[in-house]
C-alpha positions as CSV (number, residue, x, y, z in Angstrom):
1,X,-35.4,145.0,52.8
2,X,-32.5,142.3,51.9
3,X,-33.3,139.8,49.4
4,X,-31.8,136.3,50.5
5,X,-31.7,133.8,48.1
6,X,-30.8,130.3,49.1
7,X,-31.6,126.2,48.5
8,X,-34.6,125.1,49.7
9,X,-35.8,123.9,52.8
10,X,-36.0,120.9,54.3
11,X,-36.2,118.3,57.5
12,X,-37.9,121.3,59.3
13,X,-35.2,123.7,58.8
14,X,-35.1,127.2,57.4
15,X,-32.2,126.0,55.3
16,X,-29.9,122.3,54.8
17,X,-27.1,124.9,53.8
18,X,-25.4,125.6,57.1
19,X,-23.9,129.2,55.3
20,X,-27.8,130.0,53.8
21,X,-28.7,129.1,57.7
22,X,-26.1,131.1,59.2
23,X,-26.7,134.4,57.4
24,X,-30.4,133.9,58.1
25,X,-29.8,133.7,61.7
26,X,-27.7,136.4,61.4
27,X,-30.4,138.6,60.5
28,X,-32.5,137.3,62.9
29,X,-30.6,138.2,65.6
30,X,-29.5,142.0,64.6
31,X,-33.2,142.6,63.6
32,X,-32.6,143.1,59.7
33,X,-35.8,142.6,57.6
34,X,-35.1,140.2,54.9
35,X,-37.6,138.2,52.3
36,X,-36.3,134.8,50.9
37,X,-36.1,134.1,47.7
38,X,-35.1,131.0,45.7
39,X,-31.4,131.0,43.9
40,X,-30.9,130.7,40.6
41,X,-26.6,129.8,40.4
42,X,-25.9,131.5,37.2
43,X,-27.3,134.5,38.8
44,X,-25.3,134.0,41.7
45,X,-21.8,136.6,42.3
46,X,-19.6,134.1,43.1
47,X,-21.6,130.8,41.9
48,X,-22.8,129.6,45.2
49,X,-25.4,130.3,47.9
50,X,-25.9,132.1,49.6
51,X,-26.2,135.3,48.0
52,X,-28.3,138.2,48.6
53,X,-29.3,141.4,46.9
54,X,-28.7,145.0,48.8
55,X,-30.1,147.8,47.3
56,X,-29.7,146.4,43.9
57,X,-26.8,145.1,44.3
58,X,-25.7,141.3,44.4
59,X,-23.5,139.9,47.1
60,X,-22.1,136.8,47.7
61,X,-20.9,134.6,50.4
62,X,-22.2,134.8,53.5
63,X,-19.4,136.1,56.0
64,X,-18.5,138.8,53.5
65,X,-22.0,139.7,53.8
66,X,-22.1,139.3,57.4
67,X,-19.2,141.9,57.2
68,X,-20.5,144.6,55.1
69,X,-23.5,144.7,56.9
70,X,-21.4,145.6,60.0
71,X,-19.9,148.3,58.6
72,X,-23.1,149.6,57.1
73,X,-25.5,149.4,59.5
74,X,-22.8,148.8,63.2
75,X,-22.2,146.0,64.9
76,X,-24.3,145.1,68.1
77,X,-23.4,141.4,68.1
78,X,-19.4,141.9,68.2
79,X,-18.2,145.2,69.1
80,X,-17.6,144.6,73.0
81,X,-15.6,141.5,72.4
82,X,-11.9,141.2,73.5
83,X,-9.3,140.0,70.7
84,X,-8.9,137.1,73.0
85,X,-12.9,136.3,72.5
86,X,-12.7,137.3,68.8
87,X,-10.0,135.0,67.6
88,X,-11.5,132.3,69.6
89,X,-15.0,132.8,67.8
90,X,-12.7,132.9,64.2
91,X,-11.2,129.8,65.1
92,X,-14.8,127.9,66.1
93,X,-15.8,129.6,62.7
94,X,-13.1,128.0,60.6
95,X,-13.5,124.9,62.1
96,X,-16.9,124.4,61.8
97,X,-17.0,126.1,58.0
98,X,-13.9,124.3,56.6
99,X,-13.7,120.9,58.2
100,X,-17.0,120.3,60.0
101,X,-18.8,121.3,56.6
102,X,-17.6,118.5,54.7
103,X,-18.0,116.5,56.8
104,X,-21.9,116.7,57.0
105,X,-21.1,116.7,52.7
106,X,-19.4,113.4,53.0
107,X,-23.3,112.0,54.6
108,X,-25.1,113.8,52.5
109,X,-23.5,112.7,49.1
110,X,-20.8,109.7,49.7
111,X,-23.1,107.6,52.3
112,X,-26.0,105.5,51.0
113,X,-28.5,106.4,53.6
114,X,-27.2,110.1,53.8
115,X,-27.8,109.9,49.6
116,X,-31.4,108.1,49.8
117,X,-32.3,111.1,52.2
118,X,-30.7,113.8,50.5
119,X,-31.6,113.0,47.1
120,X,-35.5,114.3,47.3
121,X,-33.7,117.7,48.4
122,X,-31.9,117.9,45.7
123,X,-34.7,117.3,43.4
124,X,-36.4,120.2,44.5
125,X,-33.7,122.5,43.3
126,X,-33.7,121.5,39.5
127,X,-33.8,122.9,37.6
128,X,-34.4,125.8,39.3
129,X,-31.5,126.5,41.0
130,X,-28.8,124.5,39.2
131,X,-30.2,126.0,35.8
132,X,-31.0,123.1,34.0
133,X,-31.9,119.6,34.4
134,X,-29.0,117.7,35.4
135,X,-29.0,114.2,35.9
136,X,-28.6,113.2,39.6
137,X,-25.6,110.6,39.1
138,X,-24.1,113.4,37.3
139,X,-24.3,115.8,40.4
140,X,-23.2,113.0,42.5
141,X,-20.1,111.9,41.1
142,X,-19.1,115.7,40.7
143,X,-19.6,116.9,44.3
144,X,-17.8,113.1,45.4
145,X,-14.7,114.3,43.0
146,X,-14.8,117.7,44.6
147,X,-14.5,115.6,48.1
148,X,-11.6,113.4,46.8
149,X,-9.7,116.2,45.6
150,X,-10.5,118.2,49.2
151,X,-9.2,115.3,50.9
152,X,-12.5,114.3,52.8
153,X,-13.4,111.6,49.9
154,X,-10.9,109.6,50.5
155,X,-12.0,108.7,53.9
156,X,-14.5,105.7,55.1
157,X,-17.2,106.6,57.0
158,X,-15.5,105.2,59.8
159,X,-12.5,107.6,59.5
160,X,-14.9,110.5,58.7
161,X,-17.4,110.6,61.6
162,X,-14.3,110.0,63.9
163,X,-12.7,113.7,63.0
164,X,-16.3,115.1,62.9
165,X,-16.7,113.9,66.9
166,X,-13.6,115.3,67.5
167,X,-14.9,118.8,65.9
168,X,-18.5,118.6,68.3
169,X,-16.0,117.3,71.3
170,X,-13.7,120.6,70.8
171,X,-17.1,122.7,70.5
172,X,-18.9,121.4,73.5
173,X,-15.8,121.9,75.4
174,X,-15.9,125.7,74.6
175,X,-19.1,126.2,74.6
176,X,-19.1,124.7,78.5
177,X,-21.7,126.0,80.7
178,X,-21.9,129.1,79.0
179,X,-25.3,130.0,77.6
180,X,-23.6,131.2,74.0
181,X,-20.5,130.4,72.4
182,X,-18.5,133.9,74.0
183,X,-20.6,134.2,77.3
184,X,-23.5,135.3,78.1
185,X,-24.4,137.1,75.0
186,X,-24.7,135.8,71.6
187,X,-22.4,136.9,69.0
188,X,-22.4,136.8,65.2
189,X,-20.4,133.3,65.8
190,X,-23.2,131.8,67.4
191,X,-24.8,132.0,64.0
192,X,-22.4,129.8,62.5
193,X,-22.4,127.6,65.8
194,X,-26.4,127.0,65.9
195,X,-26.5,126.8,61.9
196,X,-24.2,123.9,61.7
197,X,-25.4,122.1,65.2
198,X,-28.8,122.0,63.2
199,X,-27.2,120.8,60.2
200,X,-26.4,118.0,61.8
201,X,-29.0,117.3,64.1
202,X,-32.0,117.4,61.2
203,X,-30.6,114.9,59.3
204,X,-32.7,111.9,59.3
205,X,-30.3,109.3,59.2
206,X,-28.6,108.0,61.9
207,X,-25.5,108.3,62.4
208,X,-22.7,107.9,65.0
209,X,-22.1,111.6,64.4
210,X,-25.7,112.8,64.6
211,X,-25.7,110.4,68.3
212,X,-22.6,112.1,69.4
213,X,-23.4,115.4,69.1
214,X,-27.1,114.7,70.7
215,X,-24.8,112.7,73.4
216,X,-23.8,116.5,74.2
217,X,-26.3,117.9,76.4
218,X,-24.8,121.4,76.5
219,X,-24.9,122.2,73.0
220,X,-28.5,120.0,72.9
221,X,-29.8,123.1,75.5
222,X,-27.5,125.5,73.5
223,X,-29.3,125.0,70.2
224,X,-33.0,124.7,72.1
225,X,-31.9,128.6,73.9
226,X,-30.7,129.9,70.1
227,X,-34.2,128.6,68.8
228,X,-36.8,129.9,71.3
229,X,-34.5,133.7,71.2
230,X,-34.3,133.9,67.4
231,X,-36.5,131.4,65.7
232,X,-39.4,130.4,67.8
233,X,-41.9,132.7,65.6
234,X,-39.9,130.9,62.2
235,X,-42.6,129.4,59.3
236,X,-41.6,127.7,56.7
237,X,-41.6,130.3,53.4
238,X,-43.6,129.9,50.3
239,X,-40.2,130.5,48.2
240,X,-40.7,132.2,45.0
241,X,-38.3,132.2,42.1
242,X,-35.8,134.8,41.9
């Protein structure tokens, strides 16, 4: 049994944190059994979720993770892919973990609306998972320096939903007609794909972004397949503290 520990839930998703999400899925869809457990950061290997303990050992970040458990236990999802399909889902991967991702941030901790909504999440995990209570403007203003000095805080809003349409364009174009990211199978990339799709798509406040990527009926159907394969018997856990 793997111990995940991640953020809470919220907006009807097993997890707001696209990596907590992804790893999740992950399991899901190679049929490890896992139990969910709250995170606690100082606990955490590398000081962020998620994390997850294996055998009594603690892990961190989910696509080292997601690669340990391949060489421990095979690798159904991946091992008939050609390099060609490989380094295309690496690519999707990358783009979705290091540009996409800050993107849905930037709404989440920059925009007002995106803030109002976010801010009763972030509530829930103090002091529980950030280990003390912490004011919230504190939290704020660090996670909108850590922006600025990415580069994606010095955008507008304008600016910064433009280059995340241009991400959910480039995805929908792969993804085609195609039932899963590669073909006709799903892959351990289409954890990463559905996680973020859904990261986007539960947030409550509307944005051009959030309308674009709904505007994409493929990836619309593609996220409704994922669901009803790998989550349709998902209830929302009664987390417990680590």
């Amino acid at each position: 049994m793997i111990t995940l520990y991640v953020t809470p839930m919220a907006w009807g998703t097993p997890n707001l944190s696209p990596f907590c999400f992804k790893l999740e899925a992950y399991f899901r869809m190679v049929g490890l059994p896992y139990q969910v457990r709250m995170a606690e950061l100082q606990k955490a290997p590398k000081g962020k979720v998620p994390y997850v303990d294996l055998d009594g050992q603690l892990m961190g970040d989910s696509q080292f993770i997601i690669e340990h458990l391949k060489q421990k236990h095979g690798d159904p999802l991946d091992a008939k892919l050609t390099p060609e399909q490989v380094a295309i889902g690496h690519t999707v991967r990358r783009m979705l973990e290091e540009c996409t991702y800050w993107y849905i941030v930037y709404m989440r901790w920059v925009d007002e609306a995106g803030w109002r909504a976010y801010t009763p999440v972030i509530e829930t995990m103090i002091p529980t998972v950030t280990g003390g209570q912490v004011p919230l403007a504190a939290l704020r203003q660090k996670m909108q320096g850590v922006l600025h000095d990415q580069g994606t805080g010095r955008h507008s809003m304008e600016e910064v939903q433009a280059l995340a349409k241009q991400d959910i364009s480039a995805l929908a174009t792969l993804l085609g007609n195609k039932p899963f990211l590669l073909g006709d199978a799903p892959t351990s990339f289409d954890a990463v794909v559905y996680a973020f799709l859904v990261s986007i798509i539960a947030n409550p406040v509307e944005t051009d972004f959030k309308e674009y990527t709904l505007s994409q009926e493929n990836l619309v159907r593609y996220c409704a397949r994922f669901k009803s394969r790998f989550f349709s018997n998902w209830k929302p856990p009664e987390y417990k503290a680590a």
